[in-house]
FIBADO-137554 format. One record per residue: x, z, y of N, C-alpha, C in turn; residue in one letter; residue number from 1. Coordinates in steps of 0.02 Angstrom, whole numbers, always signed. Each point is the difference from the previous one (the first is absolute). Layout:
BEGIN
((X Z Y) (X Z Y) (X Z Y) A NUM)
...
***
This chain:
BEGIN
((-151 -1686 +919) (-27 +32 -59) (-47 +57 +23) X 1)
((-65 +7 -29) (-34 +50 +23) (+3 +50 -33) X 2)
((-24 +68 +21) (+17 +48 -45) (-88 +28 -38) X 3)
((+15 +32 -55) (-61 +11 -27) (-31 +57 +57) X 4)
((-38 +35 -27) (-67 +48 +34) (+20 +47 -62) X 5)
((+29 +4 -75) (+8 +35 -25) (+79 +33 +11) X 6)
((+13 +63 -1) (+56 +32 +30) (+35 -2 -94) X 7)
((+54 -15 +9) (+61 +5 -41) (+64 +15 +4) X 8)
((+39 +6 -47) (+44 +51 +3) (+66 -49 +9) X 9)
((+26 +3 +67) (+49 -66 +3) (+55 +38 -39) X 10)
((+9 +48 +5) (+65 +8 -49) (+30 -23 -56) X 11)
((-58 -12 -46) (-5 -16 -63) (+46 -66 +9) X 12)
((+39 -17 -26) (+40 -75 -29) (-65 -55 -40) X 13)
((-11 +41 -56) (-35 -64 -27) (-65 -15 +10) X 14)
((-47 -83 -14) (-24 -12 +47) (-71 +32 -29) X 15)
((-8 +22 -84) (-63 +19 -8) (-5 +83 +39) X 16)
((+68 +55 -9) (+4 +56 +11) (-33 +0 +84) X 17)
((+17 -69 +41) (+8 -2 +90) (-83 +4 +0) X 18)
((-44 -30 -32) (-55 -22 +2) (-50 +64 -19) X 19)
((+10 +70 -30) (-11 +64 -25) (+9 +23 +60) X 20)
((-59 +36 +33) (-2 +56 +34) (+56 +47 -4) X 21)
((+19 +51 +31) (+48 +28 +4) (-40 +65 -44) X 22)
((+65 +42 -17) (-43 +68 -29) (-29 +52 +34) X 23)
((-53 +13 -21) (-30 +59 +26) (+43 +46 +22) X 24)
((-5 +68 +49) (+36 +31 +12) (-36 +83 -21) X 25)
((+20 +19 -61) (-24 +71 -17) (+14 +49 +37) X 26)
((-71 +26 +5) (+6 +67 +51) (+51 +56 -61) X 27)
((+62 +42 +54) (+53 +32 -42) (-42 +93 -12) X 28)
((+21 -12 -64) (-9 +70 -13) (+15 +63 +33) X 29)
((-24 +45 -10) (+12 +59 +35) (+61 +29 -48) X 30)
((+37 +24 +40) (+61 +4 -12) (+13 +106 -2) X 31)
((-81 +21 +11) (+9 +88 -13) (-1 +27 -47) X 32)
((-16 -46 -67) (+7 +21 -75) (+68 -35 -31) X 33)
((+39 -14 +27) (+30 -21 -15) (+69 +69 -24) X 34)
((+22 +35 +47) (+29 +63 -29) (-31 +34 -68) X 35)
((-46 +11 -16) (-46 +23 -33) (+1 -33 -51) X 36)
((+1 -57 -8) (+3 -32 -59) (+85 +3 -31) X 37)
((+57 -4 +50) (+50 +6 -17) (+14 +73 -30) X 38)
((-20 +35 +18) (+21 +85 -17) (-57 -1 -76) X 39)
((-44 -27 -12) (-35 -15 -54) (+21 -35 -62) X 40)
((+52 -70 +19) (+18 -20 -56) (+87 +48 -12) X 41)
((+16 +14 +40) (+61 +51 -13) (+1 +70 -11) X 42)
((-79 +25 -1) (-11 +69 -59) (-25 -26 -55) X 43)
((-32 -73 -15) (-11 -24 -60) (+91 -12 -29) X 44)
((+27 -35 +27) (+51 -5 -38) (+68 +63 -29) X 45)
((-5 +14 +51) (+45 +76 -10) (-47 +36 -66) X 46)
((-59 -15 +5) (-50 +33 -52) (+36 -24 -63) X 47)
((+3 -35 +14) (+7 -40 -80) (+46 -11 -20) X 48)
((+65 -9 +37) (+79 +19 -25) (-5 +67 -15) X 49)
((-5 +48 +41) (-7 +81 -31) (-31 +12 -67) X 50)
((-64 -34 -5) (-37 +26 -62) (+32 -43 -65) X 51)
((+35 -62 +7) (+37 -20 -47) (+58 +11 -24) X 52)
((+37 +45 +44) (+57 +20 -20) (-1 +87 -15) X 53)
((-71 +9 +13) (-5 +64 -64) (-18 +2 -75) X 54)
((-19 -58 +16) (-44 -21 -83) (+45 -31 -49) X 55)
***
């Protein structure tokens, strides 16, 4: 059996999924806003339990 010239993803089980290129591999985010965003949605939230339980 010869093999194709196109690269596929032997993992895949089924035979249309085997025949699909494999997935791209995304370059990963930067991971230095990431504190920053956490301390952001947890003075939003503390915000907003506080201001609702004065009202």
């Amino acid at each position: 059996m010869r093999r194709r010239l196109i690269l596929t993803n032997e993992a895949a089980r089924h035979p249309l999924r085997r025949s699909l290129p494999p997935p791209a591999i995304h370059r990963q985010r930067r991971e230095d806003d990431q504190d920053f965003r956490l301390f952001v949605l947890s003075f939003t939230a503390f915000f907003i339990c506080i201001y609702s339980f004065l009202l």
